[in-house]
C-alpha positions in Angstrom: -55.8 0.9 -50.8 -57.5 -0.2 -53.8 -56.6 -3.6 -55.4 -54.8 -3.5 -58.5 -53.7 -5.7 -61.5 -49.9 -6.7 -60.4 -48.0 -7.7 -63.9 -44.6 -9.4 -62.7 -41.5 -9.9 -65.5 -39.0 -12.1 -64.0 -35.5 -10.4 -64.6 -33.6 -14.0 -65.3 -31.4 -14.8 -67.9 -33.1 -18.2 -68.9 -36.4 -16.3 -69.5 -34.5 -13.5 -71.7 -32.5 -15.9 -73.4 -35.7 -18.1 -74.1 -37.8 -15.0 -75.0 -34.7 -13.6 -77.9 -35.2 -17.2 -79.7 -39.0 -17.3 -79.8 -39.0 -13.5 -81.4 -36.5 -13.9 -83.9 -38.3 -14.7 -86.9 -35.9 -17.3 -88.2 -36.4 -19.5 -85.4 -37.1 -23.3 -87.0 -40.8 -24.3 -85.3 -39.3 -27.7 -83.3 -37.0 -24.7 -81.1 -40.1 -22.6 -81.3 -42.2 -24.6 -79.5 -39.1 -25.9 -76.8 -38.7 -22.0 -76.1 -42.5 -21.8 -75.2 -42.2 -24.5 -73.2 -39.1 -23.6 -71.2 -40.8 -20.0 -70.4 -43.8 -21.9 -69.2 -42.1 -23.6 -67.1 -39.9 -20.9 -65.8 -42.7 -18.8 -65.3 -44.9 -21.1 -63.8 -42.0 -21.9 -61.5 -42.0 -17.9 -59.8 -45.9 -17.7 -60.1 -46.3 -20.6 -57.6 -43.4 -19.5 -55.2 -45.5 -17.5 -52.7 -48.5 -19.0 -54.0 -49.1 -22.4 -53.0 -50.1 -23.1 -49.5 -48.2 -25.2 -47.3 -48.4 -28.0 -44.3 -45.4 -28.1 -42.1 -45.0 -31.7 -41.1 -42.4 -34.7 -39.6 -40.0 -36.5 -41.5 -38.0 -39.6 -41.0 -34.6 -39.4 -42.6 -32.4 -42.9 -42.9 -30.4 -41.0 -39.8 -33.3 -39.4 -37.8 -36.6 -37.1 -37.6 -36.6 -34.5 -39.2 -39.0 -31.2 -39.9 -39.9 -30.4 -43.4 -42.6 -28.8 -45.2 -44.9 -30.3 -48.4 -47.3 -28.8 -50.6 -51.3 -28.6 -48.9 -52.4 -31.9 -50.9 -56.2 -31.1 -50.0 -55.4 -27.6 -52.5 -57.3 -28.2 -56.2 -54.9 -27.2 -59.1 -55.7 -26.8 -62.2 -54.4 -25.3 -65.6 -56.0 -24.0 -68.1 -54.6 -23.7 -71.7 -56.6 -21.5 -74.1 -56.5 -22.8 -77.3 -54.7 -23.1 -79.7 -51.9 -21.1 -78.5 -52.2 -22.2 -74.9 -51.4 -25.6 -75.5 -47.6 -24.2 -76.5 -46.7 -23.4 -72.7 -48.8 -26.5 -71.0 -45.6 -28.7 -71.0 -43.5 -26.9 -69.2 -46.2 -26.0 -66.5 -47.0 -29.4 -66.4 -43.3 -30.2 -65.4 -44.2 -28.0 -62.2 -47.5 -28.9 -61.4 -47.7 -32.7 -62.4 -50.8 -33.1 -60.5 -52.5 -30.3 -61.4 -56.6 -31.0 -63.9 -56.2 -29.6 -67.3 -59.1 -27.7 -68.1 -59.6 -26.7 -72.2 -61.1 -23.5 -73.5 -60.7 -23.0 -77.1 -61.0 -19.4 -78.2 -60.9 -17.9 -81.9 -60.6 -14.1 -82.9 -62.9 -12.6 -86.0 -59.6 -11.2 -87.8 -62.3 -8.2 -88.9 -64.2 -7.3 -85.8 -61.1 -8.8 -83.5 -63.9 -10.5 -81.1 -63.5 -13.8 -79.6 -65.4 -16.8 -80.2 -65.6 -19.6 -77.8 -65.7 -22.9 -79.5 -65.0 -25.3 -76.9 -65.6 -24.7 -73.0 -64.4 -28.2 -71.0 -64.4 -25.9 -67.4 -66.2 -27.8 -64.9 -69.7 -26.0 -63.5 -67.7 -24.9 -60.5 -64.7 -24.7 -58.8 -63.8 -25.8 -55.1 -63.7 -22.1 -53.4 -59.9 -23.3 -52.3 -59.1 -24.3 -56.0 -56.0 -22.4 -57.7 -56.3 -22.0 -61.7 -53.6 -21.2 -63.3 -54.3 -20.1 -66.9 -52.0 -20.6 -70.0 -52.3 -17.6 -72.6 -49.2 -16.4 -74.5 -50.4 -13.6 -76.0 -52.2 -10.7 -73.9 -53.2 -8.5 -77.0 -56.5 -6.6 -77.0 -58.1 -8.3 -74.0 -61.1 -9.8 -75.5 -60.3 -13.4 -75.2 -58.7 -13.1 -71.6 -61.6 -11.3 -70.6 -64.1 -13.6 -71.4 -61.8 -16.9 -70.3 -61.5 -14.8 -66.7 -65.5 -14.4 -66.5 -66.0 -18.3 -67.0 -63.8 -18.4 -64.4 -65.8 -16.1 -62.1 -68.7 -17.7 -62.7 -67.4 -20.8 -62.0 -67.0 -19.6 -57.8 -63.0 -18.2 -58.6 -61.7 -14.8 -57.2 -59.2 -12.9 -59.5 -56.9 -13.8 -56.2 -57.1 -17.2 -57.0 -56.2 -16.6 -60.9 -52.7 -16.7 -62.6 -52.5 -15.8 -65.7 -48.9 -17.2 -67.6 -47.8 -15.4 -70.9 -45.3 -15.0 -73.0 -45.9 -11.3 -74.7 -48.4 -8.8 -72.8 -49.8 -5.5 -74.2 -51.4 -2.3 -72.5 -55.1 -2.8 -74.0 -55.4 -6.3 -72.2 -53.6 -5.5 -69.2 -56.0 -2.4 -68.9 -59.1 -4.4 -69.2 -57.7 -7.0 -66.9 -57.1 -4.2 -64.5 -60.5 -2.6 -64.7 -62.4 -5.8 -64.3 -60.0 -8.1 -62.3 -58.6 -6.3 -59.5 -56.3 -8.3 -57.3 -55.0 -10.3 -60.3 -51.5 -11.2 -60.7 -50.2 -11.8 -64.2 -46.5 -13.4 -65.3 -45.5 -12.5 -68.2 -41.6 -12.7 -70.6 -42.4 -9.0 -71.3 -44.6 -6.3 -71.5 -44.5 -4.9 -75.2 -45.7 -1.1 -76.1 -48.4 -1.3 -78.6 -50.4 -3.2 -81.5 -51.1 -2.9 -85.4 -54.6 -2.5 -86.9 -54.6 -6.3 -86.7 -54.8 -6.5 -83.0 -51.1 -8.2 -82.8 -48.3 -7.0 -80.8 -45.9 -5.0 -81.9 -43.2 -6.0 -82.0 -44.0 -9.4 -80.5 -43.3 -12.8 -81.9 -45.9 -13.0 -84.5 -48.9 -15.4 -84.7 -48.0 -18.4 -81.7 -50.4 -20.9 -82.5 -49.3 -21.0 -86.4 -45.7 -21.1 -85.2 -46.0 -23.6 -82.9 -47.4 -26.1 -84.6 -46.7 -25.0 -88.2 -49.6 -23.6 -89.8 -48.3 -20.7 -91.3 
């Protein structure tokens, strides 16, 4: 059987609850930005669960041995927020992954021709074939931007099986192009919405994230 983009929504209340706030319109931009970061960390919480490899080791409770199990330490993880927008969700994954490199791509869109434009590329030249990236995007409109972020990240020694993607708001035209050129990738995501405007935003989505987030209407 072919390989196939897998798009996960966690059905939990926190995340719906969370999701309501950051879409309402009204919401005031300091509860914006804790909502982005409590479905970061949320989502980053069930995209590790299966995920992560693990050592099974020997313990020594105040009573007696004991078996347990701990996360492989000789794993790389890394994160890796595209800006602006990505830097929204990077606290609350960082609350799950502590250890984990931070790794900044900064992307902008031409609001006529809606192509990206990489401004700022901090990725290292390659990754560990064992590393685990987990990438902070949270807003999967056209596909352009995620596209390109996922090639550096080929490049760079990665397979689409060692590639999260953690969003907020995902639409069909990026999770096609993602499933054309990614196979195997695995994508966690608040919702999946149906469509977007001439504009290239989702409809009906939760407006421009970066300008909420950090106020620059």
């Amino acid at each position: 059987m072919a390989l196939q983009l897998r798009v996960f929504v966690p059905p939990h209340p926190l995340l719906k609850n969370w999701l309501a706030l950051v879409r309402e319109a009204s919401t005031p931009m300091p509860l914006f930005k804790t909502g982005l970061t409590e479905i970061g960390r949320w989502l980053t919480y069930e995209a590790i669960r299966d995920w992560l490899p693990t050592d099974e080791v020997t313990i020594h409770t105040p009573l007696a041995p004991s078996a347990g199990e701990v996360i492989r330490a000789s794993t790389p993880l890394a994160v890796v927020p595209v800006l602006r927008a990505g830097l929204a969700l990077i606290d609350g994954m960082m609350s799950v992954l502590p250890a984990a490199a931070i790794y900044h791509v900064g992307m902008e869109r031409n609001e006529t021709t809606l192509e990206p434009h990489c401004y700022l590329n901090k990725l290292p030249k390659q990754f560990p074939e064992n590393a685990l990236v987990l990438i902070s995007e949270p807003m999967l409109a056209t596909g352009g931007t995620i596209d390109f972020v996922m090639q550096q990240l080929i490049d760079r020694g990665l397979t689409p099986d060692r590639i999260r993607i953690i969003s907020v708001v995902t639409a069909p035209p990026a999770l096609q192009i993602l499933n054309e050129h990614y196979p195997g990738l695995v994508v966690y995501a608040a919702t999946i919405d149906e469509q977007l405007d001439d504009r290239g935003f989702i409809i009906p989505g939760l407006g421009d994230a970066g300008d909420r987030a950090f106020g620059t209407h």
